[in-house]
C-alpha positions as CSV (number, residue, x, y, z in Angstrom):
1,X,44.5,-153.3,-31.3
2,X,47.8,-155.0,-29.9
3,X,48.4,-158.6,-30.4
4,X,51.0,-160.8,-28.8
5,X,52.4,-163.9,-30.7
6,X,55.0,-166.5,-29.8
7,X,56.8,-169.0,-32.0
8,X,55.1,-171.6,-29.9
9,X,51.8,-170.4,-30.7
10,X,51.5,-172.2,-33.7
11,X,49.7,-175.1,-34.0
12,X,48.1,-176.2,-36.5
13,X,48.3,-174.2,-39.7
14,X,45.3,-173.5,-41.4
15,X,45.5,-172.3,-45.5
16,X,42.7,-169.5,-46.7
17,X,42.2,-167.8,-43.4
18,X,39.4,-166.0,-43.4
19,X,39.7,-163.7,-40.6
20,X,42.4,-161.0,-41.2
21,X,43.9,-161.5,-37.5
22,X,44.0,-164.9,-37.6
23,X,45.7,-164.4,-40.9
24,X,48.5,-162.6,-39.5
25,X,48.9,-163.7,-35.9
26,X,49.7,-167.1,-37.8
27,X,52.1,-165.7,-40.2
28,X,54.1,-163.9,-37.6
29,X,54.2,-167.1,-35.6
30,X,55.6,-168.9,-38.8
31,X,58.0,-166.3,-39.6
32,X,59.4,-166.6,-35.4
33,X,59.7,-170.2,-36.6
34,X,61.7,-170.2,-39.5
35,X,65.3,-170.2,-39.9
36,X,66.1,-168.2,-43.3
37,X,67.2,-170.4,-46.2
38,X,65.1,-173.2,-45.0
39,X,62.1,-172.5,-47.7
40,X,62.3,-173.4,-51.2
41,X,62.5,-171.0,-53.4
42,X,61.5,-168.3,-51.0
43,X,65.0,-168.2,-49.2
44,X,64.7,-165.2,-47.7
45,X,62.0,-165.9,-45.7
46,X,62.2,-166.2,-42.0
47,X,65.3,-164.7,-39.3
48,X,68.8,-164.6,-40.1
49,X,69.1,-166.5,-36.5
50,X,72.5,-164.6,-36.2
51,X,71.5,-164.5,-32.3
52,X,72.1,-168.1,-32.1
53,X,74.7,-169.0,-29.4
54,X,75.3,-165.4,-28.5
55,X,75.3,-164.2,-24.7
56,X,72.0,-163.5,-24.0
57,X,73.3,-159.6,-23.5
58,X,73.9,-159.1,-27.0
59,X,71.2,-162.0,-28.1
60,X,68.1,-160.2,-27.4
61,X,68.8,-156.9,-29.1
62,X,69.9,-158.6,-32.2
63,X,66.4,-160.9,-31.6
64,X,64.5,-157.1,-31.6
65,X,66.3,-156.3,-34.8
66,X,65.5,-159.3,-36.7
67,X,62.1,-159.7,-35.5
68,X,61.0,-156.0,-36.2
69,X,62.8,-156.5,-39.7
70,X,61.3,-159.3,-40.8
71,X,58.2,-158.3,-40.0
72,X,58.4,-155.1,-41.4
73,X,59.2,-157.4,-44.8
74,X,57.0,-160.0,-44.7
75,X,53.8,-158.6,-42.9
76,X,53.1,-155.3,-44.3
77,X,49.4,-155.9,-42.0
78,X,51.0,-155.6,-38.9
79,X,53.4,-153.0,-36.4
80,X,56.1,-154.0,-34.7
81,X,55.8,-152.8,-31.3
82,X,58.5,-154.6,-29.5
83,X,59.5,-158.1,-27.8
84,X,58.9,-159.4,-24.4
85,X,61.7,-162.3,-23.2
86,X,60.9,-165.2,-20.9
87,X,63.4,-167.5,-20.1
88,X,62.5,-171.2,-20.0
89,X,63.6,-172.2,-16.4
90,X,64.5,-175.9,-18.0
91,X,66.7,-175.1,-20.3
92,X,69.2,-172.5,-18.7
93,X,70.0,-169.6,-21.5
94,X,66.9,-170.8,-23.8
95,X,65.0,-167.2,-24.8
96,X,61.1,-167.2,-25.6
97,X,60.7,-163.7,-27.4
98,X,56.7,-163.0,-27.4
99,X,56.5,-160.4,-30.1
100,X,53.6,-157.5,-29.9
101,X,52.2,-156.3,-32.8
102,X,49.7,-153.8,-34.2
103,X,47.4,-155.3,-37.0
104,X,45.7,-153.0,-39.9
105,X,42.4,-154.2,-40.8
């Protein structure tokens, strides 16, 4: 079954999920949110953010790349499928990617 997640999707975290989607919907949606280096002694965790300040031409390939890397890494549960962009209409050259996965159960 496909799933869509976004960064903004996560609320509030919740430890010990029990429910293998729920599991990994929230651990994509952590892993759009964090900038690598930013965990303690799990550095490489998170995206590169090498996209950052790029024209949004070459931004949202390197977004795909990323994304489908680092999920590939970090949740071996779920296929990368590819990324839908919005733009946000208030902030002119902001990019919300909403990622679509596959999970494994």
């Amino acid at each position: 079954m496909r799933y869509q997640v976004t960064p903004a999707g996560l609320s509030a975290i919740k430890l010990s999920q029990s429910d293998t989607i729920s599991s990994v919907l929230q651990n994509i949606a952590i892993l759009l949110a964090t900038r690598q280096g930013t965990v303690p002694l799990y550095r490489e965790f998170g995206l590169p953010m090498r996209f950052l300040d790029q024209p949004i031409h070459i931004a949202k390939p390197m977004i795909v790349s990323e994304v489908k890397e680092a999920i590939e890494t970090f949740e071996p549960r779920a296929t990368f499928l590819r990324v839908l962009f919005d733009e946000d209409a208030s902030t002119p050259g902001r990019l919300i990617p909403t990622v679509e996965v596959e999970i494994h159960e």
